[in-house]
Backbone bond lengths (Angstrom), bond angles and torsions (degrees), N, CA, C in turn:
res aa  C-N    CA-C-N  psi(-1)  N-CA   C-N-CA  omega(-1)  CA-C   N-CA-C  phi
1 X - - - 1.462 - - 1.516 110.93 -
2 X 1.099 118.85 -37.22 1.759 130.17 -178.29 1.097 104.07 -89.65
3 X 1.710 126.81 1.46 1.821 120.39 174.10 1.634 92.48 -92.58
4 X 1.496 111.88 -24.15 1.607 108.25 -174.94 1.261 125.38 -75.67
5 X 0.933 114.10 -31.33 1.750 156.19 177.90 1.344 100.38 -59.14
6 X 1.447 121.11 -40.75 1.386 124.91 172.62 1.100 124.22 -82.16
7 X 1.216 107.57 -52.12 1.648 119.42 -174.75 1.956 95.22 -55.25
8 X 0.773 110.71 -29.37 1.754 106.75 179.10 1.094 97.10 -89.70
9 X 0.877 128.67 38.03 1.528 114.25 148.89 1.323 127.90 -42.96
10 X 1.110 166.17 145.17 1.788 120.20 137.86 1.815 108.33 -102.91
11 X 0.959 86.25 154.63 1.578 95.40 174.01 1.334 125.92 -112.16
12 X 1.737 113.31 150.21 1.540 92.58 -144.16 1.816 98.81 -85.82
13 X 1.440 122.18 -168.21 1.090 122.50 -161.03 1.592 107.36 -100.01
14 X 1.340 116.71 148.21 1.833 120.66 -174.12 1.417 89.05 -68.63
15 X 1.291 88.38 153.92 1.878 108.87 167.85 0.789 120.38 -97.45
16 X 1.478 108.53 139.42 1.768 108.06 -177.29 1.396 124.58 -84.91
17 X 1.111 97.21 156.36 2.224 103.94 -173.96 1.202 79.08 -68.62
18 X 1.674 129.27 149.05 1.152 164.37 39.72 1.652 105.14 48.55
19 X 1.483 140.32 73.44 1.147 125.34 164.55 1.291 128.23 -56.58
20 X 1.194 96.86 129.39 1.603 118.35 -153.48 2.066 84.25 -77.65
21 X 1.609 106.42 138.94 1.554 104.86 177.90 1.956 117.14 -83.13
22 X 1.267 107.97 115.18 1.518 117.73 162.25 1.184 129.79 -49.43
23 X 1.409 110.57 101.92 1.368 118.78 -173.33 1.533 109.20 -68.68
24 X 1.228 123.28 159.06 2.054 132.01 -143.06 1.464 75.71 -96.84
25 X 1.723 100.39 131.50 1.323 102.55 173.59 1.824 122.42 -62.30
26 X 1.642 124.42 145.03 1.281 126.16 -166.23 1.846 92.67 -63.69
27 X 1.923 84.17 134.74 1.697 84.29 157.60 1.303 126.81 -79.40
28 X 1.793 97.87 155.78 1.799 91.96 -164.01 1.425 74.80 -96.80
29 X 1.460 92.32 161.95 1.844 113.52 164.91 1.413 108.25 -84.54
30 X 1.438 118.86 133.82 1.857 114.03 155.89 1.097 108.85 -68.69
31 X 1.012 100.79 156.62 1.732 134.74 171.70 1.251 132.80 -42.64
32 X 1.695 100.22 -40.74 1.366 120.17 165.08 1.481 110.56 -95.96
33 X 1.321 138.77 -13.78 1.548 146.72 -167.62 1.589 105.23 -75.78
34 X 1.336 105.43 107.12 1.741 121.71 -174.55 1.712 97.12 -51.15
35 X 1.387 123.37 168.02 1.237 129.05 176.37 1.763 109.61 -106.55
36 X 1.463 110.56 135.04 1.351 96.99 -167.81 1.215 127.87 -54.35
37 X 1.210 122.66 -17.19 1.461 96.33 163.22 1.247 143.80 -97.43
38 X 1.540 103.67 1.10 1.476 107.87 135.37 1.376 145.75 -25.67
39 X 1.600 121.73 -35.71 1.320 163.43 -171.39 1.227 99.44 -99.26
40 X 0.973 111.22 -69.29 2.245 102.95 -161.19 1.585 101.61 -92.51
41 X 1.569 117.28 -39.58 1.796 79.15 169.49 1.886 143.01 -65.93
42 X 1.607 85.78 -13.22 1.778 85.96 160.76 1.077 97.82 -73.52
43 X 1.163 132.93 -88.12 1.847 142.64 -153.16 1.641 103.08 -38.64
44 X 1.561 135.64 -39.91 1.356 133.68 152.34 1.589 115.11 -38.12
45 X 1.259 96.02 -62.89 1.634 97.01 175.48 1.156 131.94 -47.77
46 X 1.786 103.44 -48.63 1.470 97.82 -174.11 2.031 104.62 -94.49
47 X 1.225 99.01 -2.80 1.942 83.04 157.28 1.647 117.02 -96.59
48 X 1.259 120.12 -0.92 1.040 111.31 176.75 1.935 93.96 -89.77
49 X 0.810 142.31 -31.67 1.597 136.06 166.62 1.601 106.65 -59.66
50 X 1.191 136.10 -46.49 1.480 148.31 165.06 1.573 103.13 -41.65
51 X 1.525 115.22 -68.62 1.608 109.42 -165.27 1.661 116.28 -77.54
52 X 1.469 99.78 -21.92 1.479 104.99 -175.70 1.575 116.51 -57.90
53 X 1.492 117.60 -34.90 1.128 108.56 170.71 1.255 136.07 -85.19
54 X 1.213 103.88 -5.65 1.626 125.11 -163.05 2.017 83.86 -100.24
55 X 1.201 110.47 -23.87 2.187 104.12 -172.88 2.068 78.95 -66.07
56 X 1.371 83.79 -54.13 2.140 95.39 -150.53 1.842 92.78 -37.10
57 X 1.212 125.72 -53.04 0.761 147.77 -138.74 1.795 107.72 -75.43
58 X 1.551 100.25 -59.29 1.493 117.22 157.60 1.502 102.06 -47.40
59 X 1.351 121.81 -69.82 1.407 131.41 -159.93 2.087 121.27 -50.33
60 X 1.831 92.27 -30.37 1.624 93.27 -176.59 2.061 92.70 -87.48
61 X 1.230 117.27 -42.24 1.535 105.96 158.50 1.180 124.13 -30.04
62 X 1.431 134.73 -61.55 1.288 115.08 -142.52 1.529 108.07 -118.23
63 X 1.540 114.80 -10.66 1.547 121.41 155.90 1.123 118.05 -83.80
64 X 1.929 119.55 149.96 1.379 124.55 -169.47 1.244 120.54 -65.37
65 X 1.104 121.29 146.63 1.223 115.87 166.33 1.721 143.31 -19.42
66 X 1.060 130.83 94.64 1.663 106.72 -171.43 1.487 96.34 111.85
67 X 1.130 145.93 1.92 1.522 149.49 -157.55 1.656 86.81 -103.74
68 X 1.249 110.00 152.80 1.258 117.70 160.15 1.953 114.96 -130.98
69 X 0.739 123.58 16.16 1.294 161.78 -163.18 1.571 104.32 -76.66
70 X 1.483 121.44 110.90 1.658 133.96 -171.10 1.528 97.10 -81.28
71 X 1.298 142.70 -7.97 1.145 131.17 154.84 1.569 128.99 -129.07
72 X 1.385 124.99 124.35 1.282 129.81 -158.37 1.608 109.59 -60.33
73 X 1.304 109.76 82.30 1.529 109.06 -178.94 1.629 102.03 -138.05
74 X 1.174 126.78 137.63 1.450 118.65 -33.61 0.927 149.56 -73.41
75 X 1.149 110.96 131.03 2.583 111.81 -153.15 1.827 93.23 -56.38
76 X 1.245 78.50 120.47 2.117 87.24 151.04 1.593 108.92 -126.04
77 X 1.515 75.52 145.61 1.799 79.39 168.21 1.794 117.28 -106.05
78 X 1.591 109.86 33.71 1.869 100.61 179.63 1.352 117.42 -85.10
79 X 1.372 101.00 -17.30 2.031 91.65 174.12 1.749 89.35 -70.56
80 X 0.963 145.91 -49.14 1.628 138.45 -174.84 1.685 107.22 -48.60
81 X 1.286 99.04 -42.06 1.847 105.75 -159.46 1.644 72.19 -66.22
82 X 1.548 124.05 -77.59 1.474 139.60 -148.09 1.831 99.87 -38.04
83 X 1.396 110.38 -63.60 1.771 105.94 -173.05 1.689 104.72 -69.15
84 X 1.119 107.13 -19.16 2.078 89.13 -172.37 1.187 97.10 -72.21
85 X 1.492 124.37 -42.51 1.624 135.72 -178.87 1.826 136.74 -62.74
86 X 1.638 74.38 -77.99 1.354 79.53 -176.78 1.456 105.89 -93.28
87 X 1.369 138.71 -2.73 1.289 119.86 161.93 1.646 119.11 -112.00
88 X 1.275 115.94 28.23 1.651 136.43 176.52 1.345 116.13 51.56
89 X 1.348 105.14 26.79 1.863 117.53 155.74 1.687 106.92 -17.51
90 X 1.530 124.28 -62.29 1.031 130.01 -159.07 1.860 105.30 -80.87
91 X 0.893 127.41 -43.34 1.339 128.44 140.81 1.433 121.60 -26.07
92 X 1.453 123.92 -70.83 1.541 136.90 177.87 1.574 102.61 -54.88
93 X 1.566 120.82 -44.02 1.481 119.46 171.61 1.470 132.26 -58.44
94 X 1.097 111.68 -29.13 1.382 135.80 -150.94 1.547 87.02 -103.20
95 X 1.258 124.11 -54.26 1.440 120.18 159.40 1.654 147.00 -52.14
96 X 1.645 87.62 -24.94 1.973 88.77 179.56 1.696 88.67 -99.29
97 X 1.030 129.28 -8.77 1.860 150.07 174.39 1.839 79.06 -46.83
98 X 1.240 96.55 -99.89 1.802 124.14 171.50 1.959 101.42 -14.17
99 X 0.924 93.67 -56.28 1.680 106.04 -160.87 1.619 106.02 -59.62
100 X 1.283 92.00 -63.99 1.492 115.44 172.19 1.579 108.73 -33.68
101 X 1.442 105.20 -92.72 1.466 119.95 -174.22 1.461 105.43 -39.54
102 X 1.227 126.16 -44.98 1.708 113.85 -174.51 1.406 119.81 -76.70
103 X 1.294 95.95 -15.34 2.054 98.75 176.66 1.650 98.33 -86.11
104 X 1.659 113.86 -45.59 1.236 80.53 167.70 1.586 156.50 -89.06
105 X 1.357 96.90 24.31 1.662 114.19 -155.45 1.875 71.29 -105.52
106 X 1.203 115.32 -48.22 1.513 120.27 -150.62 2.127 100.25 -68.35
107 X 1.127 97.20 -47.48 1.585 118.14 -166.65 1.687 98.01 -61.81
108 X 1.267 103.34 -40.98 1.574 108.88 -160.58 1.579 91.84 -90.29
109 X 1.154 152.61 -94.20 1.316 146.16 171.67 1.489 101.11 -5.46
110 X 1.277 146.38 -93.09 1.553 147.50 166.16 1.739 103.18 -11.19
111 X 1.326 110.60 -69.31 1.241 108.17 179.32 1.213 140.82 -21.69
112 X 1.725 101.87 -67.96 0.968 130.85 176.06 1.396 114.32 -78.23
113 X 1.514 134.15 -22.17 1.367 121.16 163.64 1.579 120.70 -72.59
114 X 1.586 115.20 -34.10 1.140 112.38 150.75 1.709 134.62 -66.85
115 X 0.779 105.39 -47.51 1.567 121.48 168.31 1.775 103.46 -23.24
116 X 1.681 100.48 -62.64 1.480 109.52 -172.33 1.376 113.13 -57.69
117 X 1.703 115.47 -49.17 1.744 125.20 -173.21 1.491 89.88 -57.76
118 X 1.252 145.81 -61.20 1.635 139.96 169.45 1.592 133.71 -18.17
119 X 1.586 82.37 -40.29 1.771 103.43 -176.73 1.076 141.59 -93.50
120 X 1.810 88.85 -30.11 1.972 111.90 -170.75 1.733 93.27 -109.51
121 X 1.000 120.97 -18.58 1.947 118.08 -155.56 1.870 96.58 -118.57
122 X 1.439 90.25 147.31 1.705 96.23 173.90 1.486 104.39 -122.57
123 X 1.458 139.63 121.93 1.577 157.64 -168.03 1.080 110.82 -126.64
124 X 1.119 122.90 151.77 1.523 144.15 -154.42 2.391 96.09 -74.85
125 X 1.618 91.41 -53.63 1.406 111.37 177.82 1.105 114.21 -81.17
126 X 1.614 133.21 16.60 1.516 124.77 178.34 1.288 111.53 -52.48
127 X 1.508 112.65 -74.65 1.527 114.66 -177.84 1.588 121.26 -31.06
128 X 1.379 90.49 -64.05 2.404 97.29 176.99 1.212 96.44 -47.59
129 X 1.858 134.02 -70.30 1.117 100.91 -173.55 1.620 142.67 -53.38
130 X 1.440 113.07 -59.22 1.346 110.19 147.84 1.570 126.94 -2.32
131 X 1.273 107.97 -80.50 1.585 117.96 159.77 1.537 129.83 -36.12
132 X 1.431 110.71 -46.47 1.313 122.10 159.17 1.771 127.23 -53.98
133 X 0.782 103.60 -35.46 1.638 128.00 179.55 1.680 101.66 -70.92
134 X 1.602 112.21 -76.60 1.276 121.45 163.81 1.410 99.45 -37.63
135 X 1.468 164.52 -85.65 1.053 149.30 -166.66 1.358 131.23 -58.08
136 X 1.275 103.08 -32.77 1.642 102.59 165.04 1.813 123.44 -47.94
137 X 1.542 101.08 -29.70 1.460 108.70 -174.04 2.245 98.66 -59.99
138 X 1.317 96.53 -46.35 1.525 79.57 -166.69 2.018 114.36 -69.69
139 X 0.989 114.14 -12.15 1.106 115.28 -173.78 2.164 109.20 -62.63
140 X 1.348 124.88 101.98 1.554 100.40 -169.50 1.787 88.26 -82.83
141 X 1.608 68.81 145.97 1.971 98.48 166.09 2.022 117.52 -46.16
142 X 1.097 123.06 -14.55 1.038 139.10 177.21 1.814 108.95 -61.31
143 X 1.619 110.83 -45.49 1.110 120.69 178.70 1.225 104.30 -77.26
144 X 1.602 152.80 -9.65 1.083 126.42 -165.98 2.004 99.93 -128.70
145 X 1.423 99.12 20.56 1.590 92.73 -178.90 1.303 126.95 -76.57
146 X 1.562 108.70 -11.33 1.646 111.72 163.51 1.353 124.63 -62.37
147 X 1.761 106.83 -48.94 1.562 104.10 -158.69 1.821 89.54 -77.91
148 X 1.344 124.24 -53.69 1.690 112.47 160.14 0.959 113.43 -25.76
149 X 1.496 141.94 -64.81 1.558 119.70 -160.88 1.583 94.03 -78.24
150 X 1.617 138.61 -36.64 1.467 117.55 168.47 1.286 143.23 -22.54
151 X 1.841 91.30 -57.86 1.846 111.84 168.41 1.238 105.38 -72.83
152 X 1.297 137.58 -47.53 1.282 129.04 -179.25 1.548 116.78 -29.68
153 X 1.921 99.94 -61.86 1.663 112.16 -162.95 1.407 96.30 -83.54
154 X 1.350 119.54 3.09 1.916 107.71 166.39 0.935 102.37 -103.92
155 X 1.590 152.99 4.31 1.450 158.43 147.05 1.372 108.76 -89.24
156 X 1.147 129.43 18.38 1.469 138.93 162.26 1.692 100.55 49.22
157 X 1.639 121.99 39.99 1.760 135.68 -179.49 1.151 114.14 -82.07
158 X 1.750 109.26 -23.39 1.742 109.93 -151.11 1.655 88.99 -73.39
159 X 1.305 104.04 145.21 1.768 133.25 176.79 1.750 118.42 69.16
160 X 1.805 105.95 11.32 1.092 118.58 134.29 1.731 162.55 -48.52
161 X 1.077 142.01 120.14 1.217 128.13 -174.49 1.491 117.15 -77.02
162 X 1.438 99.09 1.79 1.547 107.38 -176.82 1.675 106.06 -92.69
163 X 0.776 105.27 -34.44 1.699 110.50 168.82 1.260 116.18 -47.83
164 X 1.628 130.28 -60.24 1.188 146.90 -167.77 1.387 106.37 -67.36
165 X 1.415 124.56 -43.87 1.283 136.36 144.81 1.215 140.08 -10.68
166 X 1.672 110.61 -59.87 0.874 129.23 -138.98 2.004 97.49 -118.28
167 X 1.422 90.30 -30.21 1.757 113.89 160.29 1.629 111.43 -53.97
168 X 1.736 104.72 -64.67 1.183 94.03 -177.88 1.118 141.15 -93.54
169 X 1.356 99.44 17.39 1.706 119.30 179.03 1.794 108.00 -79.14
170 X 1.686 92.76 -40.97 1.497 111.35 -168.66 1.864 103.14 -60.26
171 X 1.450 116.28 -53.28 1.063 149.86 166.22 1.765 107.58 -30.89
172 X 1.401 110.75 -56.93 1.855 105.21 -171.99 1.425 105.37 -106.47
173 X 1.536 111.44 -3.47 1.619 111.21 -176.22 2.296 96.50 -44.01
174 X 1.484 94.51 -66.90 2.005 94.19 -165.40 1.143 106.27 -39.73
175 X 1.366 139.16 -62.25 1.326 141.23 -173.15 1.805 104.80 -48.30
176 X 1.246 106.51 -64.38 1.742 100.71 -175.94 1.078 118.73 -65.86
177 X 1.468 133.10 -23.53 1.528 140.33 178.22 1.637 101.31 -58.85
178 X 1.576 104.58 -43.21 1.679 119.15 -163.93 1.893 101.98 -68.43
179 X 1.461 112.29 -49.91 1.179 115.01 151.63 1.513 142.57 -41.32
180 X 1.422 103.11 -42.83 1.074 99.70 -171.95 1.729 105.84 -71.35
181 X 1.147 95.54 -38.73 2.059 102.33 -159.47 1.434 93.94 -83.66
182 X 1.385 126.35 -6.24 1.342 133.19 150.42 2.223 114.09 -35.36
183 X 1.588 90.12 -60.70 0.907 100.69 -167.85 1.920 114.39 -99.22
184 X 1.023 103.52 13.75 1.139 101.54 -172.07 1.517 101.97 -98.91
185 X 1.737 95.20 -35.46 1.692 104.90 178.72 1.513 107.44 -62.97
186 X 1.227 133.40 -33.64 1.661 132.15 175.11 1.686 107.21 -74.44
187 X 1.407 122.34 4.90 1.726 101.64 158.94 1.681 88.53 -121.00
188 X 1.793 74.29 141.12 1.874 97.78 -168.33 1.164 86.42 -69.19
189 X 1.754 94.94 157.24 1.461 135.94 177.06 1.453 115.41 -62.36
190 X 1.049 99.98 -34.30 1.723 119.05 -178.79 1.499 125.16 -60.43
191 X 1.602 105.22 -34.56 1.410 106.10 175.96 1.480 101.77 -72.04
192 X 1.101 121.31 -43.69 1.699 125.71 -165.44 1.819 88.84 -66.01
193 X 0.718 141.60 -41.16 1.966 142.51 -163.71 1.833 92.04 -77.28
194 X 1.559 137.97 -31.70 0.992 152.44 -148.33 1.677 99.68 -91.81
195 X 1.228 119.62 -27.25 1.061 156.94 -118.59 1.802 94.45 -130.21
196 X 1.049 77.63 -76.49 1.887 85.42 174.83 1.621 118.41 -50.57
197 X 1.382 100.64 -62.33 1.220 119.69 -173.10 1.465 110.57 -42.84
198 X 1.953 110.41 -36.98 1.328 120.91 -154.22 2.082 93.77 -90.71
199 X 1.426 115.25 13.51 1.663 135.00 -164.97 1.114 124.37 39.11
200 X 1.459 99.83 62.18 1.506 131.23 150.38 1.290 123.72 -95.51
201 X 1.509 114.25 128.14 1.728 128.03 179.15 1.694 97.94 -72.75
202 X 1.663 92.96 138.38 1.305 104.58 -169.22 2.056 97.56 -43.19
203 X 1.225 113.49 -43.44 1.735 108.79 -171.15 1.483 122.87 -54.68
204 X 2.000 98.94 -35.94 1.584 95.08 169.50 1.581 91.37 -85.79
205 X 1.400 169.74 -110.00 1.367 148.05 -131.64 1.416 116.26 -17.75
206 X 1.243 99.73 -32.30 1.758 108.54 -156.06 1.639 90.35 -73.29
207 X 1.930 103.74 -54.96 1.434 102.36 -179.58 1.224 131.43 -83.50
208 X 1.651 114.85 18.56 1.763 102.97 169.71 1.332 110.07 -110.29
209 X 1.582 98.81 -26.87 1.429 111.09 -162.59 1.390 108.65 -101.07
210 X 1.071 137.43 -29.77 1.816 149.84 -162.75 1.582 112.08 -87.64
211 X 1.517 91.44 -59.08 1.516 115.75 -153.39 1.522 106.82 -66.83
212 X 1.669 117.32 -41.53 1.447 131.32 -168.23 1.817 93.21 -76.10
213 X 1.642 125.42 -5.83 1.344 97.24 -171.25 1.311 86.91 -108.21
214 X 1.212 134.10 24.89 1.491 121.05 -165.08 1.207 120.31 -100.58
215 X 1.850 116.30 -8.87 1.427 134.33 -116.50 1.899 86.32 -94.48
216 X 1.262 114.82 -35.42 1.570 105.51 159.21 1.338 124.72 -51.00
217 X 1.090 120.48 -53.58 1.345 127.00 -170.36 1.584 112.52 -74.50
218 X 1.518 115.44 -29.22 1.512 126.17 168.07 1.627 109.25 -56.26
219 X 1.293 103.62 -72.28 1.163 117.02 -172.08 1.933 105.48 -52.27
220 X 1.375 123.03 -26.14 1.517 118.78 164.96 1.673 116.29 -50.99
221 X 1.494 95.34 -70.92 1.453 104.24 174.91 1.238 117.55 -57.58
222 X 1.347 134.72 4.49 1.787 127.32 -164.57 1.619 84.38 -113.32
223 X 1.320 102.05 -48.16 1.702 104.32 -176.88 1.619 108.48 -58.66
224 X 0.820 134.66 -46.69 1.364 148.77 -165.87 1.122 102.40 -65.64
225 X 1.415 114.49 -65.72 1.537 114.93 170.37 1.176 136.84 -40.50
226 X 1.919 126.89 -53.15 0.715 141.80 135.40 1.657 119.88 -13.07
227 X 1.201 114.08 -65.12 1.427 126.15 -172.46 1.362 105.21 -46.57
228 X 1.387 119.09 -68.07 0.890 155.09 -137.90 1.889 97.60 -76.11
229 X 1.746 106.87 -55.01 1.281 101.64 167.27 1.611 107.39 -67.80
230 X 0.693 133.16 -35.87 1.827 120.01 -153.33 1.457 97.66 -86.08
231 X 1.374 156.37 -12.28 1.237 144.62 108.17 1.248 159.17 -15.00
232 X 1.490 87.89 -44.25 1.788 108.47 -179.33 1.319 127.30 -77.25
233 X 1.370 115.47 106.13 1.274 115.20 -159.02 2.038 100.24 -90.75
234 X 0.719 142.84 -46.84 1.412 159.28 -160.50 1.415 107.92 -47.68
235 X 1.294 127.11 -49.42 1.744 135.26 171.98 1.105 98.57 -75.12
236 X 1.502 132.97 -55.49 1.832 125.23 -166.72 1.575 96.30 -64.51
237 X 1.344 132.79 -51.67 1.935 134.76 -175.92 1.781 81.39 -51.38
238 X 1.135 138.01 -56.97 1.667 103.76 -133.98 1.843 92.26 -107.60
239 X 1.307 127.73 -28.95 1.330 123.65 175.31 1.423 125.82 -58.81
240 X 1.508 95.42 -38.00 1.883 103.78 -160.26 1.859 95.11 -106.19
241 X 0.998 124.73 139.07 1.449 129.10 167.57 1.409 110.81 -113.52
242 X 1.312 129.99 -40.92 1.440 156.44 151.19 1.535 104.90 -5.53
243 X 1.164 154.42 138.91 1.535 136.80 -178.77 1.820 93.16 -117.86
244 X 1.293 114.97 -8.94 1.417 123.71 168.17 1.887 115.35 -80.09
245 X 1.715 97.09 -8.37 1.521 88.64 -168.85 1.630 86.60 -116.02
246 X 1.072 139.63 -46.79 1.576 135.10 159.21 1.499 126.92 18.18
247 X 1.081 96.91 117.11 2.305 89.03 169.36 1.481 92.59 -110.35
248 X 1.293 84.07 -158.46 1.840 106.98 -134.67 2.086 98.95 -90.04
249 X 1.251 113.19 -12.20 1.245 121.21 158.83 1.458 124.40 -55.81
250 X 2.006 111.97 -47.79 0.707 92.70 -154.59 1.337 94.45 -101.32
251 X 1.366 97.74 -10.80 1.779 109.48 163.92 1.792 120.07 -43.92
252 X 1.298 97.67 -55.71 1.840 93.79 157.46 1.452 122.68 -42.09
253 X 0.966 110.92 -63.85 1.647 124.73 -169.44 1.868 101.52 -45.29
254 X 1.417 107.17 -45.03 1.380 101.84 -179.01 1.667 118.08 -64.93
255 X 1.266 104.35 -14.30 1.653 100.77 -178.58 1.589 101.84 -78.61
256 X 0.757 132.58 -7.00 1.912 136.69 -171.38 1.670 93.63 -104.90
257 X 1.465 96.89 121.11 1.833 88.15 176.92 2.048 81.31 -122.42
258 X 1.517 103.18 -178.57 1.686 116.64 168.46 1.083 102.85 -59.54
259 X 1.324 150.15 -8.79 1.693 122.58 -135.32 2.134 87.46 -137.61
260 X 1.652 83.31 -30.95 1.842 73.36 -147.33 2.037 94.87 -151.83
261 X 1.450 107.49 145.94 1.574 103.59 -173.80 1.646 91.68 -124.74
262 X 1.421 104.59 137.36 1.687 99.43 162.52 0.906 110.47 -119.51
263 X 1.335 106.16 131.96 1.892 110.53 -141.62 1.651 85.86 -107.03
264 X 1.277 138.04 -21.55 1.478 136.32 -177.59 1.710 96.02 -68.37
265 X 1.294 112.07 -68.18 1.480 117.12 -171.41 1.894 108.14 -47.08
266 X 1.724 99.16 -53.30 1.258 101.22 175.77 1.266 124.86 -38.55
267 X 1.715 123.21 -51.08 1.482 123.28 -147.36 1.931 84.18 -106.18
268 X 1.194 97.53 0.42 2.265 78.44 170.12 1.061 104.03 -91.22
269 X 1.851 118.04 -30.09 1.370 109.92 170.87 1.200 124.04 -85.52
270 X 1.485 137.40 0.88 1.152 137.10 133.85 1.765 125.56 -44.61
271 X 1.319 108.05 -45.48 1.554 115.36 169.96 1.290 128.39 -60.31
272 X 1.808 93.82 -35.07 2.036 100.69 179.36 1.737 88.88 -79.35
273 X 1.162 141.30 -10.06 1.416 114.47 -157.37 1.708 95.75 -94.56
274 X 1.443 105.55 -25.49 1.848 126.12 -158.88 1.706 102.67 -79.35
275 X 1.428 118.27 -20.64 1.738 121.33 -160.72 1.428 87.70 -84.38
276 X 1.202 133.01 -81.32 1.300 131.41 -159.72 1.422 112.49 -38.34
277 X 1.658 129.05 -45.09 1.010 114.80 -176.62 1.316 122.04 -82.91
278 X 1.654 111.89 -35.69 1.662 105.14 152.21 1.329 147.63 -70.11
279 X 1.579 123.16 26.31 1.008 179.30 -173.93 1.292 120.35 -114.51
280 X 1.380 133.01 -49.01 1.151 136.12 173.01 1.659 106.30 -98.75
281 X 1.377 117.02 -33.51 1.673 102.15 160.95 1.937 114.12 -69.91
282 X 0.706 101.72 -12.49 1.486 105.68 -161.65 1.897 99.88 -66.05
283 X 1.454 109.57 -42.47 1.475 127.43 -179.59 0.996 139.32 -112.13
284 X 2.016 93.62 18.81 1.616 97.38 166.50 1.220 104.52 -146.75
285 X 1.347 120.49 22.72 1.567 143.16 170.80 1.486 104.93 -12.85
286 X 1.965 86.60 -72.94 1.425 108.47 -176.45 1.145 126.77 -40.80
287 X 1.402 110.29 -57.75 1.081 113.31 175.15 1.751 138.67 -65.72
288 X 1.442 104.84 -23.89 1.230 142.28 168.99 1.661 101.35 -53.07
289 X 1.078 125.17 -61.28 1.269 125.11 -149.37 1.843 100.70 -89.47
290 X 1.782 91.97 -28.41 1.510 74.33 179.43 1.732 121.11 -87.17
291 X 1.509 103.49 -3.03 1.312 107.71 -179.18 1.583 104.74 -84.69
292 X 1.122 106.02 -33.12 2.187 96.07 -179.38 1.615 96.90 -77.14
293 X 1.174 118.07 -44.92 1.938 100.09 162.52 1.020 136.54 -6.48
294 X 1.772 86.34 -84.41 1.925 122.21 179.56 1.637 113.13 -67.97
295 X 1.212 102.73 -6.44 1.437 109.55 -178.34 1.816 110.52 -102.93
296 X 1.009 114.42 -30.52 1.423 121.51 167.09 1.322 123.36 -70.77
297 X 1.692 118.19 7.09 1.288 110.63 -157.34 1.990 85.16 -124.19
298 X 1.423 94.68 131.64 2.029 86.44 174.27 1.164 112.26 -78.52
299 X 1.520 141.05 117.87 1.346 114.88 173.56 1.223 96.86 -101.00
């Protein structure tokens, strides 16, 4: 009875291995695939040339006067107080503000109405014009500031903001027109015919169906434009004489005299001129990048 008693034993059960976890096999490199540091010591290099001037730059701003000192301690802000004030920074702002927004409201509307006649219509003069446009780019604005300031002072413009305007609108129209019908040609024809059928005038098709896909490619040319005025010093120096009608270009230029540079006042007003536009790339990047893309491509 006690040999049976044994034999029933039970015995308990082996334990199982624990599979040990497989590490992800190493990626192989291609053949043609650069080695990283191939890649980041240029791109180091060339942002360390990028930020270096932009530190110097922060650095004669925001330390006192007379400092010689590689880090801005202790930060002042009087070269800022000195140009918003006493040299009418806020004036000069408030003006390329003005300048800005109307070239690009002005450039992009033009654009895009031409842009479309480029894209949707076939003319005897397509090509010449086209061609014309493409050539207008090499001509610099430098050569044509006489007969402009001519028409200007026979349109009674000179020391206007409408002039400068109206300069640099004339100025980025070829490039954005070329863009625009860029992108107009990559939305099919078909939705706009879809459109009709459903008794819509080609202008509302254009605006329910066209316009909402454009908003990359808008926002390129608006940015551009923008850019493009709030920089440009060459039309604001020769149109405006007025120091009340002035932007912020030529507002720089006045801090540099023959004799003497104030490099504190200079580089804060270098900083107020630099925010707005890195500021406005900063929040439309996205969109930015996909519109010079989609715009480079012929459809």
């Amino acid at each position: 009875m006690s040999a049976t008693k044994e034999a029933a034993v039970v015995l308990p059960a082996p334990r199982r291995a624990t599979p040990q976890p497989q590490r992800p096999p190493k990626r192989q490199r291609a053949w043609d695939e650069a080695p990283r540091w191939q890649i980041y010591l240029p791109l180091s290099i060339y942002l360390l040339f990028t930020l270096v001037p932009f530190y110097w730059m922060l650095l004669f701003a925001l330390r006192p006067a007379g400092s010689t000192s590689l880090v801005p301690w202790p930060v002042t802000f009087e070269h800022f107080e000195k140009v918003w004030t006493e040299r009418s920074f806020g004036t000069y702002f408030e003006n390329s503000v003005y300048v800005g927004i109307a070239t690009l409201v002005t450039t992009t509307v033009v654009a895009l109405a031409g842009g479309y006649a480029l894209a949707r219509f076939d003319f005897r003069v397509k090509r010449a014009f086209m061609l014309a446009l493409l050539c207008s780019q090499f001509v610099p604005g430098a050569l044509l500031l006489v007969p402009l300031f001519e028409i200007f002072a026979e349109l009674q413009m000179i020391n206007s903001l409408g002039s400068v305007i109206i300069a640099e609108t004339v100025f980025q129209l070829p490039l954005s027109m070329i863009l625009i019908s860029n992108f107009i040609k990559n939305v099919p024809y078909s939705l706009e015919e879809a459109a009709w059928v459903d008794g819509c005038s080609r202008f509302t098709a254009f605006r329910l169906v066209v316009l909402p896909l454009l908003r990359p490619g808008l926002i390129a040319v608006g940015s551009f434009a923008f850019v493009h005025s709030w920089n440009h010093f060459l039309f604001a120096l020769m149109f405006l004489n007025n120091q009340g009608k002035q932007t912020i270009p030529v507002g720089l230029n006045t801090l540099m005299s023959a004799d003497s540079v104030d490099l504190g006042a200079l580089a804060a007003g270098g900083i107020i001129a630099a925010v707005p536009v890195v500021l406005v790339f900063a929040f439309i990047q996205k969109w930015l990048i996909t519109g010079f893309s989609a715009g480079a491509v012929k459809g």
